[in-house]
Residue, then its C-alpha position, 0 to 999 in steps of 0.5 A: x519904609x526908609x531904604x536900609x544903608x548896605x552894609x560894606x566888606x570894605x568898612x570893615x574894621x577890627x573891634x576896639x575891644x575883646x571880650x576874653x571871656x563869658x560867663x552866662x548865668x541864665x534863670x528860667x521862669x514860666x514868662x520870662x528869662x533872666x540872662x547874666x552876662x559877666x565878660x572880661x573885656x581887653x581893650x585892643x584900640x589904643x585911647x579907645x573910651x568906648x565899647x559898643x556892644x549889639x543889642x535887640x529888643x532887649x529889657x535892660x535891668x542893669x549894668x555893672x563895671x568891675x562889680x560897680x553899677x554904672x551910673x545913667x551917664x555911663x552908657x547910652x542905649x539905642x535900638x541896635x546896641x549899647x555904648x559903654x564908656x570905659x577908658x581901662x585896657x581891662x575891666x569886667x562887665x556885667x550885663x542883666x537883662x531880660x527876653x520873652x523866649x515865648x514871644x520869639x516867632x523870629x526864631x532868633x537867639x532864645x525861643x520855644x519850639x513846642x515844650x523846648x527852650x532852645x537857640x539859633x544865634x547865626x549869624x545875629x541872634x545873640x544880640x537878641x539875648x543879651x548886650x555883646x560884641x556879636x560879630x564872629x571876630x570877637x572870639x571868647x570862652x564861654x562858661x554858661x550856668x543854667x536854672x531852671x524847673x526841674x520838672x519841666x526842663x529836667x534837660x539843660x545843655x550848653x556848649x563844652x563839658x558839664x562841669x557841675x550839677x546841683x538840685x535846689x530845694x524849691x524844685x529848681x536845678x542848675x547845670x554849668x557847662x564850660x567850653x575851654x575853646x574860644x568861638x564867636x557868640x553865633x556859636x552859643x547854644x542853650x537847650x532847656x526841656x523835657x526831652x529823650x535821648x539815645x546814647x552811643x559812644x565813639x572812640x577817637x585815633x587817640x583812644x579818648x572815649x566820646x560820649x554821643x547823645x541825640x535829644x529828642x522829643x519822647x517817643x521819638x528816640x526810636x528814629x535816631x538809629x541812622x543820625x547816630x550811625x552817620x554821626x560815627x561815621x562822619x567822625x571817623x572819616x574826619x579822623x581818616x581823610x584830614x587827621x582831624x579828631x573831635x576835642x571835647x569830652x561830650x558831642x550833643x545833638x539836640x532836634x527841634x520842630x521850629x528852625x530857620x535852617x537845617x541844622x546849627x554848628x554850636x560847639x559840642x551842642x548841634x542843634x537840627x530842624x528835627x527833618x535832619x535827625x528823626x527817620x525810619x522806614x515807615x516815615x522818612x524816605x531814601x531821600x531823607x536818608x540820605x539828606x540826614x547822613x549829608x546833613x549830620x556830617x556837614x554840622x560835625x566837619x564844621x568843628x574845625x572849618x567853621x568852629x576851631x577856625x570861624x570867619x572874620x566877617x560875614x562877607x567870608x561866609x562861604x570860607x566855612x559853608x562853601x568848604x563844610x559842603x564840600x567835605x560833606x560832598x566827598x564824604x556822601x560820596x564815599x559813602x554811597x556811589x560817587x557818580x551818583x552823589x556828584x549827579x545830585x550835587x550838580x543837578x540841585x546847583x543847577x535847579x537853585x544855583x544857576x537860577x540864582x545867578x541869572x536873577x537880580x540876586x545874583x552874588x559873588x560867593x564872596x559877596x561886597x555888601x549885604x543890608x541882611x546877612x540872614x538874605x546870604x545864605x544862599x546855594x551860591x554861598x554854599x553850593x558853588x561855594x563847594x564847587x570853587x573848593x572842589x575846583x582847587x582841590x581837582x588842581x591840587x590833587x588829593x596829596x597836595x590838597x590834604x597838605x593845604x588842609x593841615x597848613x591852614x589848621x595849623x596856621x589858623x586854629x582858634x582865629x577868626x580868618x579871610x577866604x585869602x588866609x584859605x587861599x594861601x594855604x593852598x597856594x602854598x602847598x598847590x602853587x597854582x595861580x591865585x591871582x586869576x583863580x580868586x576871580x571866582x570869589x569876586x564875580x558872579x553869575x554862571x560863565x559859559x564856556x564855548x567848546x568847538x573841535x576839529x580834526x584834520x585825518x591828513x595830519x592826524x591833528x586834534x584841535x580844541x578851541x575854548x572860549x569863555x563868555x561871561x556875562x555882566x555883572x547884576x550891576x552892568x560891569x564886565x567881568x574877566x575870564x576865569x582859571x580852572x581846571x576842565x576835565x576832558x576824554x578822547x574817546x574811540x568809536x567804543x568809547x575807550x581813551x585815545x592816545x595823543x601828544x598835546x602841544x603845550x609843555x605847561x598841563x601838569x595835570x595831563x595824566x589825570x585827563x585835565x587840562x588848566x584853562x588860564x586865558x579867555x580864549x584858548x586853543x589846544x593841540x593833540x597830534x598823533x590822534x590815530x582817529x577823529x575822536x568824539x570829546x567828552x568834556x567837562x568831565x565829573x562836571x570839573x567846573x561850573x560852566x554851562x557848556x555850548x558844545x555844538x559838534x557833540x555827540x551826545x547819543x554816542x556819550x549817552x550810550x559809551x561815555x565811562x565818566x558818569x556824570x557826563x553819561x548822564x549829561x549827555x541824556x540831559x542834552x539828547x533829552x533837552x534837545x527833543x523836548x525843545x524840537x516838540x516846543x518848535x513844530x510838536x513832533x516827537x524826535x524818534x531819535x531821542x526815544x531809540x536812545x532813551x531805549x539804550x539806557x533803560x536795557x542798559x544792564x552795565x549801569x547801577x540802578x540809581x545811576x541809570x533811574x538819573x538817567x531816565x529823568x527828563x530836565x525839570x521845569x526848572x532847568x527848561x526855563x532856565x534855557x528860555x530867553x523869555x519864561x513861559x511855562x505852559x509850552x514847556x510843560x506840556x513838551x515835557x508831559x507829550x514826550x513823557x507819554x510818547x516814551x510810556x507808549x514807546x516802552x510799556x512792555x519793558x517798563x512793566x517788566x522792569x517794574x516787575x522786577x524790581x518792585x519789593x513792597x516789603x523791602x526796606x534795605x537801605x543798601x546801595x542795590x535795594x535804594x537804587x531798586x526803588x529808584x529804578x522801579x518808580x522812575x518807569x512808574x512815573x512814566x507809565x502812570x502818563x498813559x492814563x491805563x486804569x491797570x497801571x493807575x491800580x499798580x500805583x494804588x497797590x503800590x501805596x497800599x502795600x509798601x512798608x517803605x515811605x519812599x514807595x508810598x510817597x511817589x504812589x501817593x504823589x502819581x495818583x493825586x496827579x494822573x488818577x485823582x479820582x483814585x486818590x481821595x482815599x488814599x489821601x485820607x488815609x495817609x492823613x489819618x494815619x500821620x496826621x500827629x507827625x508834623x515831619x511826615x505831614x509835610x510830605x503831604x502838603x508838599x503832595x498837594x502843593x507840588x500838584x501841577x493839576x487844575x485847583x492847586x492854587x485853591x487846595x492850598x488856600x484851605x490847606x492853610x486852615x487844617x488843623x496840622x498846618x502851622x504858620x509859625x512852624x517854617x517846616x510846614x510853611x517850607x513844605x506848603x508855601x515854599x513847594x507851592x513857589x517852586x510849582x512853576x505850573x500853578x505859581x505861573x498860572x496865566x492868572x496871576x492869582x498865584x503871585x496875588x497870594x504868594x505876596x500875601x503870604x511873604x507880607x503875612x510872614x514877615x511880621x512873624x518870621x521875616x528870615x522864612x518870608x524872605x525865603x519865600x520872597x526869593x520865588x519872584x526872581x525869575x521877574x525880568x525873565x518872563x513873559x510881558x503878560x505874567x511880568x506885569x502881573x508880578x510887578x503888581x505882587x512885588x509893588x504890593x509887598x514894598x507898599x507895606x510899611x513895617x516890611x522888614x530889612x529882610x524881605x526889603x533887600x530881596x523885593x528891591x532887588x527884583x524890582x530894580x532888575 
């Protein structure tokens, strides 16, 4: 294919005209859809003759301006849109065309997931329903009529309030839905079907009465228990953390088997991969639990950072998902346990985050260029994305920052705005220095930061040397130090705080136990240390660095540290340390095994904390710190010192297990959560011994449990450290769930995830299993996607598994090129590995850019790598 031109944030410029408001009137029929469009449109460029309006694949019937069809001379069509001349600062414009919903396996503007009718327009798929200025600054208020069978589509939904309703003698029904707030058309959603609902009702600060409603297939409304609850209280919390009450009469929910994302913001109308909505015990796992209380709150907090206040451009996309995430964050974490929600935060930015950054497709959070916004939707977007915002939010503090928050809605509320426009806000109310702060918008890849110590007795003197080291940019160009805050303790032979006197008048946030680093390299002063004290830094992970900390004491931070993510942090050092000492002479470090010792007869730790505690780093995080990836050493590293520590502690494990082990416990409080955590964290250390005893414990636990997180890890145990126990409980659980598509990703994602010999050739005939669907991204996600992620099988020696990855990315994108992209994104790791596996991919990678009709989507993400 020719090379697609990039798209540039500095040739943005406003739109000449302004489409005021929308009024779509959609008819529904068995083949096809007939859309409507009547817009007001206002012309904004003095002398402007022309409207260009974005289009795709449309069948244009015909068009009218102020109820006059125009003439053929009067526009002009090409493959991206449709040029209207006009030269009026005011007219109404009439659109109809036609689209084939049932024909979209892009899963893009107006398609059929099973029997529903339903939309994803973000960032570009309304062009994919009808002719529009589809760029978020074009701001509109849309009235939407909707016609349809009312037999086969009884549900027709669409954003704001209903407004009226009427039954049609031939068996036809119309709804008309009117939203009064003004949004971009990435934010239209329609939903058309035969469908179930729960419905609930909250009321606002106010006393307005919120009516709720989750859409469901039949059948399924027995599972929307906890997304509603979680919805409650994610609105509650919005009301009590940021005065921000929900403003119109209804909020639907709407679940859906085939989605590109997880879930969609549409004003008053979310639309959720069915993954984020449907859950109970025998299903869905603590995992999922939590992961639908997170999701259900990110969509809702999006009505105001994201809905009422959207993005001018796309290149500003993390204004509003880098912030929703944070909120989401602060909110899961208020919920549950803070120090484990900031774990688990910081554990999946550094399993996709820091990959990402140190891959050819590493970004800014505010990126310069793009070929497919769709390839941008990325953890570095969202997830460091959040950390930048938690970062302003650590130098501000909790007043200051809710004093930011209230100024930027009360300054931007109905606009389409800039990342700088969030900046000023908080810049006003925090004052701390923006200039050097905003770097962390326009650079990427992940800073190191350098951390050496000394302490002179004589003088009772603690120095702190910091040096920051940043990499090079993706294109070779240097990059500057950054601003932040860096959260730190001195800490006692017990672990309690010492007092000190810093040298230095300009640390506002002392008190906090923070202090801001402003130059590249820095020295900071404690007198009157009464002790040398062990330096716990970058406390609560305040900035995202990787840390080089040579003089730490990781075994006394594992065991006295009272910040709870550097506890943990410290068994990830002490853990990351023994397994790379077997990688260099294949001894086990004692040390380490006394140490994990420590932790696991911990009685003052919380049991989901200390179930963290016991993980040992994941493949993912081990290859991120080898200079050249290769993969078998490092895995069997890990599985030696996993077995060591079984042999180490078999008697305690089994009692923990013992303990903590309650088949017919199906709580989802705090305490019975962290019991399964704790009970199957040592369970995945004991199954390493290859005990037939222990190997029954795990059967009996599958067959026994009533919780799916219990019976998922039992199954996932058994199908690597005893297969020949897993057959049977394979098949049953296949029989059992085969008719539930989101409990059947569990299993291909089992089977994908397997690190046993055959992978590879289970997932290939997998793919002819009468519940996989190619053209559903969950089951592609739960198959392909997981088999990407298995280092042990996609890296194998062999090759094959990037032959086949390469053949599937080719395969998909004639579907589905958003989900083949996603997929293309596991060979970034291509100019990190080894000379023999590096060769091998590159014949993947060119064998993928050979195809013709490859997508712009799969294109961007391939040249890329490539290039690197």
């Amino acid at each position: 294919m020719s090379q697609a031109k990039p798209i540039l944030l500095e040739d943005y410029t406003p739109p000449s005209h302004h489409i005021t408001h929308t009024d779509l009137t959609f008819e529904i029929f068995d083949e096809h859809t007939l859309v409507i469009n009547r817009m007001q449109v206002k012309r904004l460029e003095s002398g402007a003759t022309s409207l260009y309006l974005n289009g795709s694949a449309l069948k244009l019937l015909c068009v009218k301006v102020d109820d006059v069809k125009a003439q053929e001379d009067a526009f002009v069509r090409d493959e991206e849109g449709l040029s209207i001349f006009c030269d009026k600062d005011a007219f109404v414009l009439q659109v109809v065309t036609k689209i084939y919903p049932d024909e979209n396996t892009a899963l893009e503007g107006l398609y059929r997931s099973g029997t529903i009718l339903c939309t994803q327009n973000e960032p570009e798929g309304f062009r994919s329903i009808s002719y529009f200025l589809d760029r978020p600054d074009n701001m509109s208020i849309f009235t939407t009529t909707i016609i349809a069978e009312s037999a086969r589509y009884p549900v027709l939904l669409s954003n704001g309030n209903l407004v009226e309703q009427e039954q049609y003698e031939e068996g036809r029904h119309m709804a008309k839905w009117a939203d009064p707030f003004p949004k971009p058309s990435y934010l239209f959603a329609l939903v058309a079907g035969d469908l179930g609902v729960v419905n609930d009702s909250f009321t606002t600060t106010s006393g307005r009465e919120i009516e709720l409603n989750i859409y469901v297939d039949k059948g399924n409304e027995n599972k929307c228990g906890h997304a509603m609850r979680s919805l409650k209280n994610a609105m509650k919390w919005d009301e009590e953390k940021y005065g921000r009450e929900y403003d119109l009469d209804i909020y639907n929910i709407v679940a859906v088997d085939s989605f590109n994302m997880g879930a969609m913001e549409n004003k008053g109308l979310n639309i959720f991969n069915s993954h984020y909505v449907l859950a109970d015990e025998d299903t869905a796992t603590d995992q999922n639990f939590m992961g639908i209380e997170s999701v259900i709150a990110h969509e809702y907090f999006h009505n105001w950072t994201g809905n009422r206040i959207t993005c001018r451009d796309w290149f500003q996309l993390t204004l509003k998902e880098g912030l929703t995430v944070f909120r989401d964050q602060s909110f899961s974490a208020d919920m549950n346990d803070a120090a484990v929600q900031r774990i688990s935060d910081v554990k999946a930015l550094r399993e996709r985050q820091f990959v990402e950054d140190a891959g050819p497709t590493a970004h800014p959070i505010k990126p310069e260029s793009y070929i497919e916004i769709n390839n941008f939707y990325t953890a570095t977007v969202y997830e460091k994305g959040a950390e930048v915002i938690r970062m302003i939010h650590t130098l501000l503090g909790e007043e200051k920052f809710r004093a930011g928050m209230d100024l930027y809605f009360e300054t931007f509320d109905a606009q389409a705005v800039r990342t700088e426009d969030f900046l000023w806000a908080m810049h006003i109310q925090g004052g701390f220095d923006l200039e050097r702060f905003s770097r962390w918008y326009s650079q990427e890849r992940t800073p190191t930061l350098e951390v050496h110590e000394e302490y002179d007795e004589s003088t009772r003197e603690f120095r702190l040397n910091l040096k920051q080291v940043i990499p090079k940019s993706v294109k070779g160009e240097e990059q500057l130090p950054y601003y932040f805050p860096l959260g730190f303790a001195l800490l006692d032979a017990k672990g309690e705080k010492l007092s000190f006197e810093l040298e230095r008048d300009n640390q506002p946030l002392l008190d906090r136990g923070i202090l801001i680093v402003e130059e590249g390299i820095e020295t900071f002063i404690f007198r009157e240390v009464e002790q040398k004290p062990i330096l716990s830094v970058n406390t609560n992970f305040s900035a995202p660095f990787k840390i080089e900390h040579p003089e730490a004491d990781f075994d006394f931070l594992m065991r006295y540290d009272s910040d709870g993510f550097n506890r943990y942090e410290a068994t990830q050092k002490t853990a990351m340390r023994a397994l790379q000492k077997f990688i260099e002479d294949g001894e086990i470090d004692s040390a380490y095994i006394t140490s994990f010792g420590s932790i696991l007869e911990d009685e003052t730790l919380g049991l989901e904390s200390k179930a963290f505690m016991l993980e040992l780093p994941s493949l993912s995080v081990m290859m991120q710190e080898q200079e050249l990836i290769d993969v078998p050493p490092i895995s069997k590293a890990r599985s030696e010192l996993k077995k060591a520590i079984a042999k180490a502690y078999r008697e305690p494990m089994l009692s923990v297990y013992a303990t903590y082990h309650k088949a017919q416990n199906s709580g989802l409080d705090t305490q019975s959560m962290g019991e399964r955590a704790m009970k199957n964290a040592v369970l995945s250390y004991l199954v390493c011994l290859e005990d037939e005893a222990i190997n029954a414990l795990c059967l009996k636990q599958y067959e026994e449990s009533v919780m799916m997180t219990d019976r998922i890890v039992a199954l996932d145990l058994l199908e690597n450290f005893a297969p020949h126990l897993a057959e049977e409980p394979l098949a049953h659980f296949y029989e059992r769930y085969k008719d539930d598509t989101l409990v059947m990703n569990k299993y291909l994602s089992v089977l994908a995830a397997s690190e046993r010999e055959g992978t590879i050739d289970r997932v290939q005939a997998l793919q002819n299993d009468a519940v996989y669907d190619v053209k559903v991204p969950n089951l592609v996600r739960a198959l392909l996607g997981v088999f990407a992620r298995n280092a042990v099988a996609f890296h194998a020696p062999t090759g094959h598994g990037y032959a086949f990855l390469a053949e599937k990315v080719i395969e998909l994108d004639a579907i589905n090129p958003q989900i083949a992209s996603g997929l293309a994104g596991a060979f970034k790791s291509y100019g990190r590995l080894n000379h023999e596996n590096r060769t091998l991919m590159k014949e993947a990678l060119e064998m993928i850019l050979s195809e013709k009709e490859i997508s712009n989507n799969v294109y961007e993400i391939v040249e890329k790598i490539l290039a690197n």
